[in-house]
DRENPA-3360 file (N, C-alpha, C; in nm, 2 decimals, always signed):
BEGIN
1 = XXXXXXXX = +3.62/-0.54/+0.62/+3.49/-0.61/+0.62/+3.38/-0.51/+0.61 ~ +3.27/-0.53/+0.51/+3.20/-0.41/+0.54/+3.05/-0.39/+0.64 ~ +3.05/-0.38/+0.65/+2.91/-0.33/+0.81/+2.79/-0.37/+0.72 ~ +2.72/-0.43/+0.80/+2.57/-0.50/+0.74/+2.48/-0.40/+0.86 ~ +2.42/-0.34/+0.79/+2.30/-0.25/+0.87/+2.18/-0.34/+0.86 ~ +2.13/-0.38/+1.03/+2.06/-0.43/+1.05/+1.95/-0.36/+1.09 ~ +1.82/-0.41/+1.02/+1.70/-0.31/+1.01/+1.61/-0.36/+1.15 ~ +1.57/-0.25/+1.24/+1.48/-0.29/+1.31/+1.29/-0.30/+1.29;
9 = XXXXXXXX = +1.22/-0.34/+1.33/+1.13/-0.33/+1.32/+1.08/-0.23/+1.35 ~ +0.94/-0.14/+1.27/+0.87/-0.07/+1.36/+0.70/-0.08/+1.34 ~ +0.70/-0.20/+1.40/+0.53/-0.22/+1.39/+0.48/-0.17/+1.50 ~ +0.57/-0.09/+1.57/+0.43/-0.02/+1.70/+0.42/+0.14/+1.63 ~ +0.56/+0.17/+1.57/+0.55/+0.33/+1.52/+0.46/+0.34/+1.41 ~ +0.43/+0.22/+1.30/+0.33/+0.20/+1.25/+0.24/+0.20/+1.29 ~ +0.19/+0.15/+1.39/+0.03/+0.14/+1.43/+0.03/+0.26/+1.48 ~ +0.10/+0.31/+1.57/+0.05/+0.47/+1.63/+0.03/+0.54/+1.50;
17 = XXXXXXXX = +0.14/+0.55/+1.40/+0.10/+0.63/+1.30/-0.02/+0.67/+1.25 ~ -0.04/+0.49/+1.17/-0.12/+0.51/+1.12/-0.28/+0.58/+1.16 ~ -0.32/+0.49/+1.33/-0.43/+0.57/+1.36/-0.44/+0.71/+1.39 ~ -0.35/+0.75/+1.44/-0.29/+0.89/+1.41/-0.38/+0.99/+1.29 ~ -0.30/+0.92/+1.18/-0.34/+0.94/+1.04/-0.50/+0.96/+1.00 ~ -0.54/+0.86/+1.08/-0.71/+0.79/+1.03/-0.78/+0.95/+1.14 ~ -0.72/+0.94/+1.25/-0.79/+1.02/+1.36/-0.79/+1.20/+1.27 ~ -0.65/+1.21/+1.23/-0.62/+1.35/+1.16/-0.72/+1.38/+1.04;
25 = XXXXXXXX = -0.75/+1.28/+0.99/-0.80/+1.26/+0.84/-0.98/+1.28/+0.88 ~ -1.01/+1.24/+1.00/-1.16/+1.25/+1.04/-1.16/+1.45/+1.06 ~ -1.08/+1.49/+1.15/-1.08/+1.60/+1.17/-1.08/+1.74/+1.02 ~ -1.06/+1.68/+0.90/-1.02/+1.73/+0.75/-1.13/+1.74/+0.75 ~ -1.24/+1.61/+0.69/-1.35/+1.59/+0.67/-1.44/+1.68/+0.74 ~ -1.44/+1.74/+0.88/-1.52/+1.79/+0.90/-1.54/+1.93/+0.89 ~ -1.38/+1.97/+0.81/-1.44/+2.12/+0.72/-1.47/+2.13/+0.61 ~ -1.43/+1.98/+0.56/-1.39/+1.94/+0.37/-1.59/+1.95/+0.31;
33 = XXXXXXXX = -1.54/+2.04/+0.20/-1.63/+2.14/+0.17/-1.75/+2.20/+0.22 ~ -1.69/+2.23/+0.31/-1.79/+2.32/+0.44/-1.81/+2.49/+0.39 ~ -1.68/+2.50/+0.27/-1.70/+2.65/+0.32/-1.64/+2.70/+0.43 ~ -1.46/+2.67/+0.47/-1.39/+2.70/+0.53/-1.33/+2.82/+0.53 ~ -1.29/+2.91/+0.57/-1.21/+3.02/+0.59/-1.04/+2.96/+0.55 ~ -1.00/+3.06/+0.42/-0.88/+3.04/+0.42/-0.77/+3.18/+0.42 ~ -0.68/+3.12/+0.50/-0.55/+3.23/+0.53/-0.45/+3.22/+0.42 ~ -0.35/+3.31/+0.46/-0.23/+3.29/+0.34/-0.13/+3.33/+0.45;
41 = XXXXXXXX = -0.02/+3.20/+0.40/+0.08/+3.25/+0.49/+0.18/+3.35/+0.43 ~ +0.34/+3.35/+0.52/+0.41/+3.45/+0.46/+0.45/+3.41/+0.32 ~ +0.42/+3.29/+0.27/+0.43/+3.22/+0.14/+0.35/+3.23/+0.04 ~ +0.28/+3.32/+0.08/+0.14/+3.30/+0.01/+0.06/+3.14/-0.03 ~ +0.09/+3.09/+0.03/+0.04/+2.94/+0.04/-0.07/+2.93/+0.14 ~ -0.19/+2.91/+0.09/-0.31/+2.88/+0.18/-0.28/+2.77/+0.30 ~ -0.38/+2.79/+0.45/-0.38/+2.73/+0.57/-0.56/+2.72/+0.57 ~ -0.56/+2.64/+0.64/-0.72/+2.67/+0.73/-0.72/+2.58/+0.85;
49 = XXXXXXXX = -0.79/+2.60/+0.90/-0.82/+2.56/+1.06/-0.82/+2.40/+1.04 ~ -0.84/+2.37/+0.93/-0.84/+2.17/+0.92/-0.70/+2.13/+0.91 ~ -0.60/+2.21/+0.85/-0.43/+2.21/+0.86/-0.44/+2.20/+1.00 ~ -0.44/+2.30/+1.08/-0.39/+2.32/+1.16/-0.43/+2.19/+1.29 ~ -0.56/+2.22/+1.26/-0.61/+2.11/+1.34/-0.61/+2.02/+1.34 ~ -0.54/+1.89/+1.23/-0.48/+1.82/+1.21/-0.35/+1.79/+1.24 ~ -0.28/+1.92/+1.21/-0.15/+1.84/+1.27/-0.14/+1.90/+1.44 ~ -0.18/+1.96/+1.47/-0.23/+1.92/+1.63/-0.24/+1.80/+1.69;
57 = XXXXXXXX = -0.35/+1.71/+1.65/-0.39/+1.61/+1.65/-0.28/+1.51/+1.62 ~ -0.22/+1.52/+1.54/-0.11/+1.40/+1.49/+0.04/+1.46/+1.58 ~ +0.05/+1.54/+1.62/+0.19/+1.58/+1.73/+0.15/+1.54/+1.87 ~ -0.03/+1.55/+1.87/-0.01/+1.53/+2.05/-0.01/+1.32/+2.03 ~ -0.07/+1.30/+1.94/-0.13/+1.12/+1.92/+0.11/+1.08/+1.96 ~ +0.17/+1.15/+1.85/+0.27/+1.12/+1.84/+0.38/+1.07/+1.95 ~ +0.32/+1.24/+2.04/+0.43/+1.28/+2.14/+0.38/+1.22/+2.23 ~ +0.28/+1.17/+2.28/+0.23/+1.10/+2.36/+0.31/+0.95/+2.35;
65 = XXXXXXXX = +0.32/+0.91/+2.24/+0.34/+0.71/+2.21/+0.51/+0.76/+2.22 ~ +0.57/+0.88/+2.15/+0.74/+0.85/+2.13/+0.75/+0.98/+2.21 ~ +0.77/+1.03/+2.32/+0.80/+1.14/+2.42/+0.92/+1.20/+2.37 ~ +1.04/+1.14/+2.30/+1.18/+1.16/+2.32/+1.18/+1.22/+2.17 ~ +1.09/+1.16/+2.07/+1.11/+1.19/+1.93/+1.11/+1.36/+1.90 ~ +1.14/+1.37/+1.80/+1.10/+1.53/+1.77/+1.03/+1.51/+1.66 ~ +1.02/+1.66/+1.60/+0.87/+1.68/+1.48/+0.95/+1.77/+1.40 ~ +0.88/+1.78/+1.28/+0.89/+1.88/+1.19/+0.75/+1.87/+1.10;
73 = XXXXXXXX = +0.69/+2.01/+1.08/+0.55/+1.96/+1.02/+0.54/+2.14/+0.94 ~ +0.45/+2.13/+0.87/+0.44/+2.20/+0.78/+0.38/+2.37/+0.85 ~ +0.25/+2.35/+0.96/+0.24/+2.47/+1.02/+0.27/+2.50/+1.15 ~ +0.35/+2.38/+1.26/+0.43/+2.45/+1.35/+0.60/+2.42/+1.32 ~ +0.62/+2.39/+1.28/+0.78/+2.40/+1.29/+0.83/+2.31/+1.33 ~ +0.94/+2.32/+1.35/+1.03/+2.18/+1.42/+1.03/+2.18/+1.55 ~ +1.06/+2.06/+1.65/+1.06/+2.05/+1.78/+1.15/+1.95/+1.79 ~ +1.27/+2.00/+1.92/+1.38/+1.92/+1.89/+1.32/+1.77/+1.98;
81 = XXXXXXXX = +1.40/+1.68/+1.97/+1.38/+1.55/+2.06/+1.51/+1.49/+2.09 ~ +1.51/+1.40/+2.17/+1.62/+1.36/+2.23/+1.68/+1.20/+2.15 ~ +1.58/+1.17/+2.06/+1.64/+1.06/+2.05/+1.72/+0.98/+1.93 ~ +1.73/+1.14/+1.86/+1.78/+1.08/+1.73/+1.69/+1.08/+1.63 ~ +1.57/+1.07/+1.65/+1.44/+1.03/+1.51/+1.36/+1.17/+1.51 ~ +1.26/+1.20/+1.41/+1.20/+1.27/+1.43/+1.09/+1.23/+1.35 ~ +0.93/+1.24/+1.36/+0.81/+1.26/+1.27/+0.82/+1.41/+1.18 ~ +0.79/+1.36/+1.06/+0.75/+1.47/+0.96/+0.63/+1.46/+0.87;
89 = XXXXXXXX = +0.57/+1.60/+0.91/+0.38/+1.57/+0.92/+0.35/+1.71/+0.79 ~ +0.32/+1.62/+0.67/+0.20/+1.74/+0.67/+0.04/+1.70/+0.69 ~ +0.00/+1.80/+0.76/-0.14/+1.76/+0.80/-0.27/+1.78/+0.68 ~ -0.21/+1.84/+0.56/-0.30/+1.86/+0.47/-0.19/+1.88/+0.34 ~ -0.18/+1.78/+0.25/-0.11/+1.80/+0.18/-0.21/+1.79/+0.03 ~ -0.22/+1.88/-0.05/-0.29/+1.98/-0.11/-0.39/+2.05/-0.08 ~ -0.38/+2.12/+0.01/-0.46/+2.20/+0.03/-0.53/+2.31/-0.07 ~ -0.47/+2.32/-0.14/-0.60/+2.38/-0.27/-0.68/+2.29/-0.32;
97 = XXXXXXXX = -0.65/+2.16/-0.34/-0.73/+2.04/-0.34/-0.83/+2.04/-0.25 ~ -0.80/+2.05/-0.10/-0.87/+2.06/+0.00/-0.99/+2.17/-0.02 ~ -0.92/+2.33/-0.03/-1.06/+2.42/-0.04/-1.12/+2.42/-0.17 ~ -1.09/+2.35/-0.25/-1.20/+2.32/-0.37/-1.28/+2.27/-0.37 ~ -1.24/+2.14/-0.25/-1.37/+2.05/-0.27/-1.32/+1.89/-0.35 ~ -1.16/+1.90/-0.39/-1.15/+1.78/-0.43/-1.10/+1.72/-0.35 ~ -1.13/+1.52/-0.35/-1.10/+1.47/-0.27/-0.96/+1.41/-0.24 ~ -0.88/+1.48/-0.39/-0.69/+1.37/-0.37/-0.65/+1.46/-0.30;
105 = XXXXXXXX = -0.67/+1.48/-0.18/-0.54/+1.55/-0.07/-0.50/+1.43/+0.03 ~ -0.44/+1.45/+0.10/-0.37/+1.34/+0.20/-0.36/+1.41/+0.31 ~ -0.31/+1.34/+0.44/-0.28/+1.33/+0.54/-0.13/+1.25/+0.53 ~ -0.01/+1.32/+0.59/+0.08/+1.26/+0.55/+0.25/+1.25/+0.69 ~ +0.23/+1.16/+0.72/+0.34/+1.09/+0.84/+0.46/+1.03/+0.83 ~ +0.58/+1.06/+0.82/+0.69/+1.02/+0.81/+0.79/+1.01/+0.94 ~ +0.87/+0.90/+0.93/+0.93/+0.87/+1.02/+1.12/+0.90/+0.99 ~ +1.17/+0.98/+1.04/+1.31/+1.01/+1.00/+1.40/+0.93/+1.10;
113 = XXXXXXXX = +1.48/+0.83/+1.04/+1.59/+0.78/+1.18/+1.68/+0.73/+1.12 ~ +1.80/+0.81/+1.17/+1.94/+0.83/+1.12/+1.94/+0.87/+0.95 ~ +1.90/+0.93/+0.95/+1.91/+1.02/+0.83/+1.79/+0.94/+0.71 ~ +1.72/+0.83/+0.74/+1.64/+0.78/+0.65/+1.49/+0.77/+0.69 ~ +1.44/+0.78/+0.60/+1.25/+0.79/+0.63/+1.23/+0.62/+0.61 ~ +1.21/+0.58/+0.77/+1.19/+0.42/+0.75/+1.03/+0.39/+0.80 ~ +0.94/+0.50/+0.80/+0.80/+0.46/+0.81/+0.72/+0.59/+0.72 ~ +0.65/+0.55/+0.66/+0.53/+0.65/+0.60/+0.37/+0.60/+0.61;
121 = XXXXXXXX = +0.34/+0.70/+0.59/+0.14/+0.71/+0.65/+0.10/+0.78/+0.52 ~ -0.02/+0.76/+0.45/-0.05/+0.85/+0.33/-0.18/+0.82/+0.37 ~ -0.24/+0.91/+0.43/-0.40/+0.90/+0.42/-0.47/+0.98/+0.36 ~ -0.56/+0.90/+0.26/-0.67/+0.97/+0.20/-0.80/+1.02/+0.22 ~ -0.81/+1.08/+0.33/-0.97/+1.08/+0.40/-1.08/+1.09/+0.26 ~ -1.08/+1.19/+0.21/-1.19/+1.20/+0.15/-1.26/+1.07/+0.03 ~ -1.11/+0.99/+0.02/-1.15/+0.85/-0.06/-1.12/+0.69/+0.00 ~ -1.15/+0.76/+0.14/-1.15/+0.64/+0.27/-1.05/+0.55/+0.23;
129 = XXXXXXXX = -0.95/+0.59/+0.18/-0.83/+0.49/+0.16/-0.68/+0.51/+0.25 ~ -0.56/+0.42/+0.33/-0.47/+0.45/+0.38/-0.37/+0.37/+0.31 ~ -0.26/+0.46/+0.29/-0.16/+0.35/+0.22/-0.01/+0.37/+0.33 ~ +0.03/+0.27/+0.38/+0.17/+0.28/+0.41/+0.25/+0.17/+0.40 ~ +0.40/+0.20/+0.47/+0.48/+0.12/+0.41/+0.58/+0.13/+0.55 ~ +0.68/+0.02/+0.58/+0.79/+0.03/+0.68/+0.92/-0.02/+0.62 ~ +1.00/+0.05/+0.65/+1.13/-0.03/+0.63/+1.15/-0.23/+0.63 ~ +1.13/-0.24/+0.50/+1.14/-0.38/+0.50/+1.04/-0.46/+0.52;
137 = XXXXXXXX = +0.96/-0.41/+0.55/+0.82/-0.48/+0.53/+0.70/-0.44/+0.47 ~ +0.72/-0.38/+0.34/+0.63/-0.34/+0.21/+0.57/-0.28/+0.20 ~ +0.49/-0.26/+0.10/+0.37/-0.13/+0.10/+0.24/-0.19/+0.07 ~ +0.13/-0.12/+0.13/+0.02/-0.16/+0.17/-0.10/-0.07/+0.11 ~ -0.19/-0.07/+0.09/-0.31/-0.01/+0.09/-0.42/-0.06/+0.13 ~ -0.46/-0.04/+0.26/-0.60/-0.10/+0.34/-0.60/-0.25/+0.36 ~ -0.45/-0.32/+0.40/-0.45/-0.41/+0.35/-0.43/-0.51/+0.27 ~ -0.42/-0.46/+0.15/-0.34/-0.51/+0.07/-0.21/-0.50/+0.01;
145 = XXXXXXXX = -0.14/-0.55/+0.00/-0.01/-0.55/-0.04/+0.01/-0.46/-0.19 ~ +0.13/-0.33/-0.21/+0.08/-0.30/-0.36/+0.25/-0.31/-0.39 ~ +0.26/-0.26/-0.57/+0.39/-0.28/-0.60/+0.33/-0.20/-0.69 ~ +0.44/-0.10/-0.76/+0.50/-0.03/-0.90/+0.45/-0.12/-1.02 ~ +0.44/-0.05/-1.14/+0.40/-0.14/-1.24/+0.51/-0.18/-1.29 ~ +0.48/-0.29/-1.41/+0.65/-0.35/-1.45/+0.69/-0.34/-1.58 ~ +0.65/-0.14/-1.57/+0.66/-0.07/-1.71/+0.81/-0.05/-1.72 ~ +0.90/-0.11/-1.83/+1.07/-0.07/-1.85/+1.07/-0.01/-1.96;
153 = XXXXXXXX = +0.96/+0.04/-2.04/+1.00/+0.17/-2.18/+0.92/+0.31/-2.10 ~ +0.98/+0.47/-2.13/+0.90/+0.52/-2.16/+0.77/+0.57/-2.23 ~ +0.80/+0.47/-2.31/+0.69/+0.53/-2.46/+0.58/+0.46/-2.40 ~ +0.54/+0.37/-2.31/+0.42/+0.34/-2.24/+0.35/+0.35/-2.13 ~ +0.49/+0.45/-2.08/+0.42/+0.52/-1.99/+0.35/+0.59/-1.92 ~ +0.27/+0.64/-1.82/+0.17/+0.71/-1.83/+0.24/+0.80/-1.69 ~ +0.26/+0.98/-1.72/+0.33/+1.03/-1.66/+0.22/+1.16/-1.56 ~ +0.26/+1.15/-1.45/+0.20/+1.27/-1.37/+0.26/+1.36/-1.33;
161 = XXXXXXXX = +0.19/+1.51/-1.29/+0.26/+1.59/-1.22/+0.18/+1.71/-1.19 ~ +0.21/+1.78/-1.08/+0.08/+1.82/-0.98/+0.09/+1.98/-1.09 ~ +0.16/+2.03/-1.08/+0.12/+2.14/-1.20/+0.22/+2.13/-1.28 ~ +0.14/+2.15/-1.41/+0.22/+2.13/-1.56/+0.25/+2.25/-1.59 ~ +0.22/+2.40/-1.56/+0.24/+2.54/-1.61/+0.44/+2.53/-1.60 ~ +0.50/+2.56/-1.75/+0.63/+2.60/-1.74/+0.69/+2.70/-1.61 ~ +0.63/+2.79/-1.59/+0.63/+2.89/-1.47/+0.68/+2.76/-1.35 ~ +0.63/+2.70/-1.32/+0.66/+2.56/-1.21/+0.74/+2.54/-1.20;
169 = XXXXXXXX = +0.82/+2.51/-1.34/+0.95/+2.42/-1.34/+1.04/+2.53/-1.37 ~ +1.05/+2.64/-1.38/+1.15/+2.75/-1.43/+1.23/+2.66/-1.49 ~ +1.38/+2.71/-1.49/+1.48/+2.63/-1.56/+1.51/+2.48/-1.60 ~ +1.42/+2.41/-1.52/+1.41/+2.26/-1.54/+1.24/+2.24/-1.63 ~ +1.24/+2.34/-1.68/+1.10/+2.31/-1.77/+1.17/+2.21/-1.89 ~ +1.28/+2.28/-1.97/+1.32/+2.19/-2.08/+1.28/+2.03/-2.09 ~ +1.37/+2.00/-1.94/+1.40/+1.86/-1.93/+1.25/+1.79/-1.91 ~ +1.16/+1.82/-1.83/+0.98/+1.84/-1.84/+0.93/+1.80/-1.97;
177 = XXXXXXXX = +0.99/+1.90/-2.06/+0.93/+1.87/-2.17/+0.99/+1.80/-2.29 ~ +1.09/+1.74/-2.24/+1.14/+1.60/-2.29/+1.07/+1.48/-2.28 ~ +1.06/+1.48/-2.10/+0.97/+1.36/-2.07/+0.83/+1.39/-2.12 ~ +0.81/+1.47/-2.14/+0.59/+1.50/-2.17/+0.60/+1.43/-2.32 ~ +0.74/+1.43/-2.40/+0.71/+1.40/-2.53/+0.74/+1.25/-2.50 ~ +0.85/+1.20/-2.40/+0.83/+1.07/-2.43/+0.79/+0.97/-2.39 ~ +0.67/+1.03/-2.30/+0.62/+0.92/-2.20/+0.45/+0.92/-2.32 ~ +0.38/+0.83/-2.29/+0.26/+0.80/-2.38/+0.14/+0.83/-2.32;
185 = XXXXXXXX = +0.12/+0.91/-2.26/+0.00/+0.96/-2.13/+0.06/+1.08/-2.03 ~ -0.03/+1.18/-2.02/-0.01/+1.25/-1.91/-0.08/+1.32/-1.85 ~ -0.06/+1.33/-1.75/-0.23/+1.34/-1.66/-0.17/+1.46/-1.55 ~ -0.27/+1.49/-1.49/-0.22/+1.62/-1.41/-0.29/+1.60/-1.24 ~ -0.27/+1.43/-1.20/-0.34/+1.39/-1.06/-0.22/+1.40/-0.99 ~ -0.20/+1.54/-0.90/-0.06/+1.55/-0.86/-0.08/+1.57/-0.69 ~ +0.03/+1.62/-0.60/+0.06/+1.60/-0.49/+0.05/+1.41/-0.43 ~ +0.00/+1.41/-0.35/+0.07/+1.22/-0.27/-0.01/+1.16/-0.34;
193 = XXXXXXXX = -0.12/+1.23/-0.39/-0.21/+1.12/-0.45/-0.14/+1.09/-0.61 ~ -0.07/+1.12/-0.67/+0.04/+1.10/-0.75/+0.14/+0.97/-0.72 ~ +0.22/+0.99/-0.66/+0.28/+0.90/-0.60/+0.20/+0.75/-0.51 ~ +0.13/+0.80/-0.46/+0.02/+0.66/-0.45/+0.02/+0.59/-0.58 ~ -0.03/+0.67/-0.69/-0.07/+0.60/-0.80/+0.03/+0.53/-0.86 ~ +0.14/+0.58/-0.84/+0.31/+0.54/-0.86/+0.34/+0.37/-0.81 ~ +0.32/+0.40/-0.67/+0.34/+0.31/-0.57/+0.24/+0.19/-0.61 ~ +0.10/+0.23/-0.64/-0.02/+0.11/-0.67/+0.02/+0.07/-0.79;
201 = XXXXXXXX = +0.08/+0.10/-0.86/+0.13/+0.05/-1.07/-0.01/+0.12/-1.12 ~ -0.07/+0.24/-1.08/-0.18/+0.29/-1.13/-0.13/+0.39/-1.26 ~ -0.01/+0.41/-1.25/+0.07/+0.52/-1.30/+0.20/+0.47/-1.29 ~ +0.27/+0.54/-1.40/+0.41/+0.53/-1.39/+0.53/+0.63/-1.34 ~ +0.49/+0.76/-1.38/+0.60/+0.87/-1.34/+0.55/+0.96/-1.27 ~ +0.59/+1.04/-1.13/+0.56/+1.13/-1.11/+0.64/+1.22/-1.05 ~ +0.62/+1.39/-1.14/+0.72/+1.47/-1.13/+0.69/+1.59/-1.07 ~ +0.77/+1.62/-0.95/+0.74/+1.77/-0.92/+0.86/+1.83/-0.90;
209 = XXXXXXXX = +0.90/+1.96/-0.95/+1.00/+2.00/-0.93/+1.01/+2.13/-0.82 ~ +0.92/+2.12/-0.71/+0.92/+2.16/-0.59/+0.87/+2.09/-0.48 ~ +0.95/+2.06/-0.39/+0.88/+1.95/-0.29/+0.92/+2.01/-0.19 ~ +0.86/+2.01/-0.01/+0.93/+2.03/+0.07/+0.97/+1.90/+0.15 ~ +1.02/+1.90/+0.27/+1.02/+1.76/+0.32/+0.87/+1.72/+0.38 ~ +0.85/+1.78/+0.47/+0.71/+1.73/+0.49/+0.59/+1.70/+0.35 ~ +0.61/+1.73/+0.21/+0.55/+1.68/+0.10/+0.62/+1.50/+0.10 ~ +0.73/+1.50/+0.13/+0.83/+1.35/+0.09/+0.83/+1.30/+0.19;
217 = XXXXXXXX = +0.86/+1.28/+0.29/+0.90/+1.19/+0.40/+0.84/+1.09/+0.38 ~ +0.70/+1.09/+0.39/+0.59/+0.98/+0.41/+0.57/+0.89/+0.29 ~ +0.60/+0.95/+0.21/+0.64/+0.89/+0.06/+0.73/+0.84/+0.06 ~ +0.85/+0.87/+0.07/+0.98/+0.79/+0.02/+0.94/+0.63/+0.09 ~ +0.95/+0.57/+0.20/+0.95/+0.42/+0.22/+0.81/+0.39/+0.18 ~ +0.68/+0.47/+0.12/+0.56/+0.39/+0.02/+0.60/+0.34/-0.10 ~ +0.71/+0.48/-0.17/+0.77/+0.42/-0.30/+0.84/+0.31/-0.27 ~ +0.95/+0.31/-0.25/+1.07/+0.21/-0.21/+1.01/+0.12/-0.18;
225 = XXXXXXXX = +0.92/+0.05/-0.08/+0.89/-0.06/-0.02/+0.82/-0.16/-0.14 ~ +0.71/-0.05/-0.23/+0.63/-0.10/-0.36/+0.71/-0.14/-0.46 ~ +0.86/-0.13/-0.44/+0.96/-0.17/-0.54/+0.99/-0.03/-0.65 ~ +0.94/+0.09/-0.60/+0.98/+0.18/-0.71/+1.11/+0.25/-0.62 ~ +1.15/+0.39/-0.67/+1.28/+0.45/-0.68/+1.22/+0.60/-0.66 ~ +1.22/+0.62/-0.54/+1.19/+0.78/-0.52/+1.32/+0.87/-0.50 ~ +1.38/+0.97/-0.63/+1.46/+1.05/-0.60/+1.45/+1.18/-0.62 ~ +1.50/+1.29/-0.63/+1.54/+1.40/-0.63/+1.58/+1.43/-0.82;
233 = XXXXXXXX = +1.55/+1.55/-0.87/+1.61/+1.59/-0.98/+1.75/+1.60/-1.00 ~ +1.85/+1.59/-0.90/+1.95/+1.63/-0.89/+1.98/+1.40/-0.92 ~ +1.90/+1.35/-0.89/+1.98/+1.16/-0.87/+1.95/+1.17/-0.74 ~ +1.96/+1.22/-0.64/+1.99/+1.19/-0.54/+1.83/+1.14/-0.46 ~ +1.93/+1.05/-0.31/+1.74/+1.01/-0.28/+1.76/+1.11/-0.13 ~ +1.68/+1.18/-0.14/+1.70/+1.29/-0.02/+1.56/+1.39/-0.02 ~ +1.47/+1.41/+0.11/+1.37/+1.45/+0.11/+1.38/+1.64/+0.13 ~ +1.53/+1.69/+0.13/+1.57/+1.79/+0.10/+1.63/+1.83/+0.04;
241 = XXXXXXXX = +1.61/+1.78/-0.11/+1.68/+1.83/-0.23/+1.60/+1.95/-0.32 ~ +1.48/+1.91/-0.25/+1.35/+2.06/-0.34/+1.27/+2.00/-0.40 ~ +1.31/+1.87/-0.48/+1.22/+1.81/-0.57/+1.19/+1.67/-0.52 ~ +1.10/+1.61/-0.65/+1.08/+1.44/-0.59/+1.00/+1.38/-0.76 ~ +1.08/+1.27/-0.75/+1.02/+1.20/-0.85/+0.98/+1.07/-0.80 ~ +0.89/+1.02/-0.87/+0.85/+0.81/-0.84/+0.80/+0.77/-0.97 ~ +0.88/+0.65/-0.93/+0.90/+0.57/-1.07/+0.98/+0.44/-1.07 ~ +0.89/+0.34/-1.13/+0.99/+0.19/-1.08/+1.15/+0.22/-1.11;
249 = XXXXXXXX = +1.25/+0.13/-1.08/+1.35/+0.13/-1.06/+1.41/+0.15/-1.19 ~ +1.31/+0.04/-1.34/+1.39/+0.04/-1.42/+1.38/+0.18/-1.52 ~ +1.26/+0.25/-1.49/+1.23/+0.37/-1.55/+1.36/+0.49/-1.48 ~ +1.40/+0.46/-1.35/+1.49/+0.55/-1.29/+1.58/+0.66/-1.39 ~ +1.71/+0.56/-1.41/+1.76/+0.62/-1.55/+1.74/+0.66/-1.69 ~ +1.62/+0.59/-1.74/+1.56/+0.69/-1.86/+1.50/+0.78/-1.82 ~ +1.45/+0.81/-1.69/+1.37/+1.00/-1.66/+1.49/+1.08/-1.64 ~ +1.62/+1.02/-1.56/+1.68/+1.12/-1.51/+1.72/+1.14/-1.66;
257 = XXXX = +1.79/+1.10/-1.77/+1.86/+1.11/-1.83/+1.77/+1.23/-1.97 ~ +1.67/+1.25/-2.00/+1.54/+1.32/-2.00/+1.58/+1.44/-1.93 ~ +1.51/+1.44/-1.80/+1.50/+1.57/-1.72/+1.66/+1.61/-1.72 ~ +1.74/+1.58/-1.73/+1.89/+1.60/-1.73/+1.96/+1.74/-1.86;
% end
């Protein structure tokens, strides 16, 4: 007989999230183009005090509502918990976005339990928008309900991705530039604010061929819930495979087969 996995609800880890989100995203804004001080980590990937001070804010909002849960977030690290689940936060997700001055960066919240991201948070401070989504109960933006477009060819597609430079994609450039010839648009509106556009049917594809998890968590149940198909370059749907694509369901196998 096979096992029916019965989905719980999570409209309280929602609501703490999301204000969470709203509260983290006020704290952005008040360095967002101030003329911030920026660090480089051991990655050479820029920080500033609004990262940091954001996911501050969204571990203590967290750890307060789920005591038991653990974290993983982009500038402190992981923290174990007791109960099986963990939040995955980035507190500023494009931050070069951020110290430019442009407004598609996110604030971004993920819920991991038993090995699946069954809540996400995507907040856009600087374009006062929030979009999330829960296991089995849909994806939203400020209220309204959104869905994937109900594009089934490439050639009409309109394809995104946060940097286009071949250098990005090393050895998976080829497949890159399969899809750039056969999708019909391509635009370069990348990190969550990509995948939002995915998730709203504002867009159709969106490709990065480096992701970490805290870039995905918060994303995968936005796609999925809006009816699209968030996976990995490899096929697989996993928020630590390196990469991440979104794209309605039926587009799925003509990108993999493309990037392949």
């Amino acid at each position: 007989m096979c096992e029916v996995r019965r989905m719980r609800s999570h409209t309280r880890e929602l609501q703490v999230a999301r204000e969470a989100v709203v509260r983290a995203g006020r704290i952005t804004l008040q360095y967002f183009r101030k003329g911030v001080d920026v660090e480089r980590k051991p990655d050479q990937t820029p920080v500033t005090i609004a990262d940091r001070r954001a996911e501050e804010s969204l571990r203590t909002a967290l750890r307060d509502a789920f005591p038991h849960d653990g974290f993983l977030g982009e500038e402190y690290g992981e923290e174990a918990g007791t109960s099986g689940r963990r939040w995955i936060i980035d507190p500023i997700d494009g931050t070069q976005s951020f110290i430019r001055g442009v407004p598609l960066y996110g604030v971004l919240v993920g819920l991991e339990e038993e090995g699946r991201c069954v809540v996400g948070i995507c907040g856009l401070p600087a374009l006062g928008q929030t979009y999330w989504a829960a296991e089995g109960e849909g994806a939203w933006c400020d209220g309204e309900r959104i869905a994937v477009a109900p594009t089934t060819d490439l050639a009409q597609a309109t394809l995104l991705t946060t940097d286009a430079r071949p250098a990005h994609y090393g050895d998976k450039h080829p497949g890159y530039e399969r899809l750039l010839r056969a999708t019909a648009r391509q635009r370069g509106w990348g990190d969550c604010w990509g995948y939002a556009l995915v998730a709203s049917g504002a867009a159709d594809v969106m490709v990065d061929p480096l992701l970490n998890p805290w870039d995905a968590a918060a994303l995968v149940p936005i796609v999925e819930e809006a009816g699209g198909a968030f996976f990995a370059w490899s096929g697989e749907v996993s928020i630590y495979a390196g990469s991440g694509i979104a794209a309605p369901r039926a587009l799925r196998d003509p990108v993999l087969a493309l990037l392949r």
